[in-house]
C-alpha positions, 0 to 999 in steps of 0.5 A: 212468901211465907209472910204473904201466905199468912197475910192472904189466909188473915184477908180471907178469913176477915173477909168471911167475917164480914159476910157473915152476921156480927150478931151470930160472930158475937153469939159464938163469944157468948158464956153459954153452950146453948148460945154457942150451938145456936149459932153455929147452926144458924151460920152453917144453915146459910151453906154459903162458903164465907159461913164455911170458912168462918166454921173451919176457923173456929174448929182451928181455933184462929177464930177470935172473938169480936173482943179480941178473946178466944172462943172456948168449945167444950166436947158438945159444941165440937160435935155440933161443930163437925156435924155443922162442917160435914153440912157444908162440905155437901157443897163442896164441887168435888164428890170425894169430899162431897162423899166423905162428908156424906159419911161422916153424916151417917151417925149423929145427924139432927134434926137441926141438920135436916134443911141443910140436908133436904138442900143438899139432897136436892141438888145432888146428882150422885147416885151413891152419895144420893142414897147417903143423903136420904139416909141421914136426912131421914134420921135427922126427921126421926126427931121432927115433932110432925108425925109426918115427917117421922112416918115419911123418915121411917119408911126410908129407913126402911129401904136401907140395909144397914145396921144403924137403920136397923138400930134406929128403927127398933126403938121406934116399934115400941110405944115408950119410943113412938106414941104415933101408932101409924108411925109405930106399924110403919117403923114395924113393918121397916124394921121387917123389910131392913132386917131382910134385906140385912140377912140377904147381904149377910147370906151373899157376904157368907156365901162369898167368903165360902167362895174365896176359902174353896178358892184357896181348897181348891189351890191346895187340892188341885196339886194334891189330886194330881200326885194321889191320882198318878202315884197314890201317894198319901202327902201329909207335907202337902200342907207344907208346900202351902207355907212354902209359897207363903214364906216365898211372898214375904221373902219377895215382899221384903225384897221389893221393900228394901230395894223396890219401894217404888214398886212394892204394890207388884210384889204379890205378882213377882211372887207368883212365879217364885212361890210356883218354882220354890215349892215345886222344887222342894217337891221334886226334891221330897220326890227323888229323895224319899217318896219314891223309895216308898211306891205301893206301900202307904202306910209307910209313905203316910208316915214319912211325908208326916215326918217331912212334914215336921223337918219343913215347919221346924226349918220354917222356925229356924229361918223365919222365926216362930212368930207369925210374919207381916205381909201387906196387901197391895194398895189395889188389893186393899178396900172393896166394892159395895155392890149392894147396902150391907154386903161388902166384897173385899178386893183381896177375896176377889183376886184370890177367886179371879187367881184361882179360877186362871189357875184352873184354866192353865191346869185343864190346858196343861192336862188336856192340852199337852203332851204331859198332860196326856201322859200324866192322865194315861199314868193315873187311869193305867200304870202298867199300860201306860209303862208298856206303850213307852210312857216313862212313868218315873219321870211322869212322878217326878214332873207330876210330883212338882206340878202338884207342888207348885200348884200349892205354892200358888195356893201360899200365895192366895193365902198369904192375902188373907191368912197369918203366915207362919209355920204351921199354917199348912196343917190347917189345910191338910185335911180338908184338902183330901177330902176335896180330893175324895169328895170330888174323885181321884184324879177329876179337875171337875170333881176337885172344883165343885167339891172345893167351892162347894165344901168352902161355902157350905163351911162357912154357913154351917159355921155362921150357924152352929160355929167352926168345930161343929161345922167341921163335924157336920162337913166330916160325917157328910163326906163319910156317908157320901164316900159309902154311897159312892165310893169313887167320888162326885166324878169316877175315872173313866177307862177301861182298867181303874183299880 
């Protein structure tokens, strides 16, 4: 079988040959670069598939010379070589490769390239791989000596929001680039409308980076707004119960690695639920332990969660090791979608969002739909008046206490996809956390998630302006001035006794 592989490959190869000019199989022979290329170029402007499989044999090396020889390439006519390939690949019937090739294409394509890509261009019928084509086929006219030609290649440069477009462009807007004044005013006035459209992508890929970091605020927040509202209770290991979720993941990635291989793409779905439950329990744990012995004196109860803080991240080193930890996406969390040239949205930022945004829908059910909800509200607006209609408000702690925390598991979870997992990765969200807690009001789910999205893309475009420590500075001294103005936050409790 093997024999009659290698047999049928000979055959084809022959036969590809055969359908080609012996003129330009015996150039491809020739001593000289310049020969060589030329007639690479000559075989690939047939676009048939004998011409590709001639090209594809030459790459390999199985290609011999009509004298029995073997052909020498050097690294410039293997660079003409696989522009030469990724041209005939834009025949091919499947638009994978027809896409892959397109690519490939965006850098690097020459003007000898151009009539193999007008051909392509003109019977392709994918939007996507369409708009590849009329990239690279307007930079291989950039070097046409028709003025004309570049003009028309320089006003469709001018419609793609890329990098390269915008690279290719410059050079063109100064005399020693173009001697052409009317392709010299065009390449200006493309360069104006690609740079545009560059900071628009830019603006939206900012925009939505901020929305995916105040998704994960959000997260830690949402807990944090809750244990604050019912026990004011200040959690500095709050923090802490992020990273627990975290570890919870790697725990449960590893755990699928080892006895699910098959199935470790869902591991990030089975870890929901246990990062949920273990941070809630460690909640509930610090909550009976230690937090409840300390109600209405804060500055001591600061103290202590701060120190719980450190036992949590001390016992993170000792059972996972101080160094970061490796956690995958899945493969559909991998990759992203390109809505438009320049702005690209990773799918693993989209699935924070969309998670957040659920989790924040079963929080308001719960709150607002249930019977703990409703106690839990009548803790945070009236302590005393709620005790007193029979509410049992130290069992309202406890449950809230480990809601609050489980939230923040489900906060590790989210985080984990996009941040480094290790122990100190909570205290990097502390502080930001209360002050959503602040900035939005005291016990608000409405206040917590306009202030959370609203801090995370603010954070991110004061960041991209004036870097992360000013940022965080400016984001600081705004929330100061606010609180002074309106001291109860974007949203006040409503009730008739708030303290």
């Amino acid at each position: 079988m093997r024999h009659l592989l290698i047999a049928l490959f000979c055959w084809l190869s022959l036969s590809a040959q055969a359908a080609v000019d012996p003129a330009l199989l015996r150039q491809l022979a020739s001593e000289e670069s310049d020969d060589k290329i030329a007639a690479i170029q000559a075989i690939a402007a047939d676009a048939s598939p004998e011409a590709l499989q001639v090209l594809q044999s030459l790459a390999d090396g199985t290609l011999a010379a009509p004298d029995g020889g073997e052909i020498v390439l050097n690294n410039r006519i293997r660079s003409v070589l696989a522009n030469a390939l990724a041209g005939l690949r834009l025949f091919d019937a499947s638009a994978a490769v027809r896409l892959a090739a397109a690519k490939e294409l965006q850098t690097g394509a020459g003007l000898d390239m151009a009539p193999l890509l007008e051909k392509a261009l003109a019977q392709e019928s994918d939007a996507k791989i369409k708009a590849l084509l009329a990239a690279a086929h307007a930079q291989a006219n950039l070097a046409s000596p028709d003025s004309s030609a570049r003009l028309a290649a320089v006003k469709a440069l001018g419609e793609f929001a890329s990098p390269s477009a915008r690279n290719l462009l410059l050079p063109l807007t100064k005399e020693e680039g173009e001697a052409d004044v009317a392709v010299r005013a065009a390449a200006k006035e493309a360069l104006k409308a690609a740079e545009r459209r560059l900071a628009l992508g830019e603006a939206l890929g900012s925009a939505f980076t901020g929305l995916s970091l105040g998704s994960i605020l959000l997260l830690a927040a949402l807990g944090l707004a809750i244990t604050y509202g019912v026990m004011g209770v200040i959690n500095m290991a709050h923090g802490e119960l992020l990273m627990i979720g975290a570890y919870a993941t790697y725990a449960v990635q590893s755990l699928f690695r080892n006895y699910l291989p098959g199935f470790v793409d869902a591991y990030v779905l089975a870890a929901i639920p246990v990062a949920f439950f273990a941070a809630a329990a460690v909640g509930i744990l610090l909550e009976r332990t230690v937090i409840r012995h300390l109600y209405g004196r804060p500055l001591e109860t600061l103290l202590a969660t701060w120190g719980l803080s450190l036992i949590l991240i001390q016992a993170a080193r000792v059972l996972f090791g101080a160094q970061n930890v490796e956690l995958a996406n899945p493969a559909w969390m991998s990759g992203g979608v390109e809505p438009m040239p320049g702005l690209v949205l990773p799918w693993n930022r989209i699935a924070i969002v969309a998670f957040s945004l659920f989790v924040l829908l079963l929080v308001w059910l719960l709150m607002n739909r249930t019977r703990l909800g409703m106690f839990v509200r009548a803790v945070t607006q009236n302590r005393p008046m709620a005790g007193c209609v029979g509410v049992h408000t130290a069992k309202i702690d406890t449950l809230a206490f480990g809601l609050g925390a489980g939230i923040a598991g489900l906060g590790g979870v989210a985080l984990s996809q996009i941040a480094n997992v290790g122990p100190d990765m909570g205290q990097g969200y502390i502080v930001d956390s209360f002050m959503v807690v602040v900035l939005g009001g005291v016990g608000q789910l409405a206040g917590a998630v306009w202030a959370a999205l609203g801090l995370g893309v603010v954070t991110k475009f004061l960041e991209g302006w004036a870097g992360a420590v000013i940022a965080k500075i400016v984001v600081l001294v705004f929330i100061i001035v606010f609180i002074q103005k309106r001291p109860q936050g974007l949203f006040a409790l409503k009730g008739r006794f708030v303290e």
